[in-house]
Structure formats: C-alpha cells, structure tokens
N, C-alpha and C positions, 0 to 999 in steps of 0.2 A: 489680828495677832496681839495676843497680850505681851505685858513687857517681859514676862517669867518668858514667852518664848522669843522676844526681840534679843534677851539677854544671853539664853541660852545656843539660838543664832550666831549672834555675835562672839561667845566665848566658841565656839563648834570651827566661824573663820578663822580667827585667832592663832587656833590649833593648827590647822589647815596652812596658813602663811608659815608659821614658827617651823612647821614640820619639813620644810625646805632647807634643801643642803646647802644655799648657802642664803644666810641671815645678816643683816646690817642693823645697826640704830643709831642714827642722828641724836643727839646727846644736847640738850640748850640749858638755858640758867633756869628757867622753870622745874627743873629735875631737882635742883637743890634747896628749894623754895623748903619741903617736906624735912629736912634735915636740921632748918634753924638759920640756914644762911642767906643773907637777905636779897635781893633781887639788886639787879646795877642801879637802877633810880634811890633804893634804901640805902647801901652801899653809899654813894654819894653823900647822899643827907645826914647821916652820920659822919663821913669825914669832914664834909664843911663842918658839921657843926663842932665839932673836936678840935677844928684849927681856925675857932670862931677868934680875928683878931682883938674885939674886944673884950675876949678874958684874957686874955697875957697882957703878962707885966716886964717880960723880957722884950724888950726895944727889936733885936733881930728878928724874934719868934714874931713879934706883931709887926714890923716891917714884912718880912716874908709871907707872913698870914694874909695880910691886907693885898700880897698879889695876886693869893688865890680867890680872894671875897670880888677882885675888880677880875679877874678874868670870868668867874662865875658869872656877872651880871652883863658882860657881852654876850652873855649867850640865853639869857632871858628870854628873850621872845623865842627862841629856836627848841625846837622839839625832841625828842629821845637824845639828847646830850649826854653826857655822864664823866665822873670823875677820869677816865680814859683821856677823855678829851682836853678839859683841863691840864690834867698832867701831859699829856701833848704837846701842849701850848707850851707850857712852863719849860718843856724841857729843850724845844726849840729856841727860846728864849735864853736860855744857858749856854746850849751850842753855839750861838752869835756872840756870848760876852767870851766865853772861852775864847775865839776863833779872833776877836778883837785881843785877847792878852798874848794868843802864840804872836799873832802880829805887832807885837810891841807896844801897844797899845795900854798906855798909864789907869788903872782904875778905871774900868768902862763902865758903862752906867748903862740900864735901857728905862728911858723915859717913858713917860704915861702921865694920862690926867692926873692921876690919884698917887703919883710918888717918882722916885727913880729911887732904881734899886743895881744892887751888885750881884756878885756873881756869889758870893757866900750867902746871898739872902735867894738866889734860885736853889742852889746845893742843898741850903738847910728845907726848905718847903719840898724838895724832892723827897728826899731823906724822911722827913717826918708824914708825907702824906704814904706811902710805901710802907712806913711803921704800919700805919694805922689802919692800913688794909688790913696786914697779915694780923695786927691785935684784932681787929673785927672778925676776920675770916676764922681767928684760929679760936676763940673764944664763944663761938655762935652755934656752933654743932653741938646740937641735941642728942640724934639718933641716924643712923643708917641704916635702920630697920628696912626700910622700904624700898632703899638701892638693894639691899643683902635678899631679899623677898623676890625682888625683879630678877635677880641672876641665877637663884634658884631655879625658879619659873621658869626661863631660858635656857637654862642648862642641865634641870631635871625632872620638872615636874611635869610640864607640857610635851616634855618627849618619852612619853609612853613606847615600852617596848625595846627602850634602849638607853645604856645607863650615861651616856655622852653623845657630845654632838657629833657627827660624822667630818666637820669640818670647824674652822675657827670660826667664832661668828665675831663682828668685827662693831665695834663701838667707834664710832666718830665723836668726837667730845670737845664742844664748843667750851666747858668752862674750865678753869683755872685750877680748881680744887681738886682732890684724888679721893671722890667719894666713892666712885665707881672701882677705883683700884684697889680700893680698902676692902669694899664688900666682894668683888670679886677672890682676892686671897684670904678674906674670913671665911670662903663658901669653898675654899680649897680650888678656884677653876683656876688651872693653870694658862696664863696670860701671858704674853710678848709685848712691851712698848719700847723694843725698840734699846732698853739698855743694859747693861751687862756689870754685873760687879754686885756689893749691899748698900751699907749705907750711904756710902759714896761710888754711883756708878758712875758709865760713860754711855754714848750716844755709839751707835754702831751701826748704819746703815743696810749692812748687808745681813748684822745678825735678824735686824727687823721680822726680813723675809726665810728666816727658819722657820723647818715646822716642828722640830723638837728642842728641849732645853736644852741646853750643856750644863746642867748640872750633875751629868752622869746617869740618869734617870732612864733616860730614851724615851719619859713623857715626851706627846705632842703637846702642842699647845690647843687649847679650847677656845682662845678668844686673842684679840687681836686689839690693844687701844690705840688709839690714831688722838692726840692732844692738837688738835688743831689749831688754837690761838697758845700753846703754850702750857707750862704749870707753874703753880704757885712751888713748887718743890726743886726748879730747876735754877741752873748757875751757869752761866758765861766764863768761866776764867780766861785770863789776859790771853794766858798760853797756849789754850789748851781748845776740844769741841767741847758743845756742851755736855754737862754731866748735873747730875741731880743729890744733893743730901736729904739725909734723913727727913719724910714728908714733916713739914709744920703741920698739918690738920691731924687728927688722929679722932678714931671710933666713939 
C-alpha cells in the first residue's frame, strides 16, 4: 500500500469515527504549542528567568526571588517538574507563616539554607510569578488558525450531508488558556461551559447540563467544554461561586 493510500485510509477512518453521534476530545498542552504559547517546561524557564534574583536591585524582589531560585534547585535532579510545583511550594510556605500570625505569633520567619524569609517576601514572589504567567501567556499568541481549522473540521466539514452535529460533541480541556473557546465562537459553534452572564459571568451547575441557550434563541448547544484543571479567565471571589471576566488571551 502506498502512503497516497495509507493516508487516504486513514482520512476515510477519521470520517468513520467523527461521523458518530456522540464525539469527545481529550484537550493537552501540546494543542497549544501551534498558537505561540509555550509548553509547561518553556513556561517555567522563562519565569525563572524573569524573576532571575541577581538582576534585582530591590532587596524584597531579590529576597523573594532568591526563594524561588532555592526551591527550584531542590528539585534538580527530579523529572517533569514545573513552575506549578514551585508555586505549590511557595504557597504552602505562606499558609504556615500566615497560620503562625493568626496564631499570635510576632514576625514569623521560615528558615532555609539560603535565607529566612517573611511572609511579604512569599506574597510578593506569589504575586509576581502569577504576573508573569498571564504576561507570558497573554503576549505569546500568534494564531488560532489551527484551533479555528479543527472545529470547523468537527463541526462541518467532516460531516458531510448534514449542516450540524446531531449532538454536543464534548471537549475535555487539560489547559488553562481559552484557545478552543475563542475558535469555537469565531466559527459561530454554539457552546455551553457551564456559565451564564458576558463579561462577567457565573458558574451554574445545572445550566452546564442544558441543551439549549437561554439566550432566547432556542439554539442547542453544539459542543460542550469541560476546563478540567481550571482557566486562566476564571476568579474565586470572597463571596461568591466561581465566575470568570473578560478572557486575558485574545485571537
């Protein structure tokens, strides 16, 4: 068999699987790679290097810096690590000095080889590594061309003979970013994740499992995102469930 028909094979299954009423896609960071935003090991290497303590000249910033350059190199010899993890640390790390101040506790310290530090020097290294995601994340997108190409493909071009899916097809979405929400509402497929409202929605559990909008419409929905670790567009308030503003990334 030649590859003209391995390929042609292959695109013939393709069709075969897609043309199923009901379709899923597992979603990982590699999906993003093609857009300009960099992979969790890249990710990393650029935040260290951004909160590199010996380029500051401000005392706190290179105190703080310097916690994350020493937690970094406990993890030296260990394998797929990543800024997650770090920030993990660090913020456990916080939780114990806070948890020493509710307890009365005068100016707590957490000692280490390499310094003692306070709790404004975890806050600030929090604070500024979180910057620098969202300045890397939001600054790094190129094109969406190829999410926007994929949802087409899923939602019209592979489905010959019918101008929509018969059911929601459902995106599982291991990353942080709203690559796939962006190209899905550029390619008009009407989608459900779950919140309700514009720029400032809310979280809604039960609207989740509608099958049409309430936007007055009486569209169904066509696709379903499931944000599995989270988004980068989402918020916590004190008060309130979660609700999400305006995406940071954009097309």
């Amino acid at each position: 068999m030649s590859n003209g028909d391995l390929i042609n094979e292959y695109n013939k299954q393709m069709q075969q699987l897609l043309s199923q009423t009901r379709v899923s896609f597992l979603i990982g960071a590699g999906c993003s790679l093609c857009a300009g935003l960099p992979l969790m090991n890249g990710l990393t290497q650029q935040v260290c290097t951004k909160l590199d303590p010996d380029m500051m000249t401000n005392e706190d910033e290179k105190t703080s810096f310097n916690l994350l350059k020493e937690i970094k190199s406990r993890y030296a010899e260990i394998k797929n690590t990543s800024i997650e993890d770090f920030l993990s640390e660090i913020q456990d790390i916080d939780a114990i000095l806070q948890r020493q101040l509710t307890k009365g506790i005068l100016n707590p310290l957490y000692l280490s080889k390499a310094g003692s530090y306070e709790r404004k020097h975890t806050q600030l290294l929090i604070k500024k590594i979180k910057e620098n995601i969202v300045e890397i994340l939001g600054s790094n997108i190129s094109t969406i061309e190829y999410h926007r190409k994929f949802c087409r493909a899923i939602h019209f071009s592979l489905r010959k003979g019918r101008e929509r899916t018969k059911r929601p097809v459902n995106y599982f979405i291991l990353n942080y970013d709203t690559l796939f929400e962006d190209a899905l509402a550029l390619e008009r497929v009407s989608f459900n994740d779950g919140f309700i409202g514009g720029a400032t929605a809310w979280w809604d559990q039960n609207y989740f499992y509608e099958d049409k909008s309430l936007s007055g419409t009486g569209r169904e929905f066509e696709a379903r995102v499931y944000k599995l670790h989270g988004s980068i567009d989402w918020i916590k308030p004190q008060k309130h469930d979660f609700s999400y503003e305006s995406s940071i990334l954009s097309s």
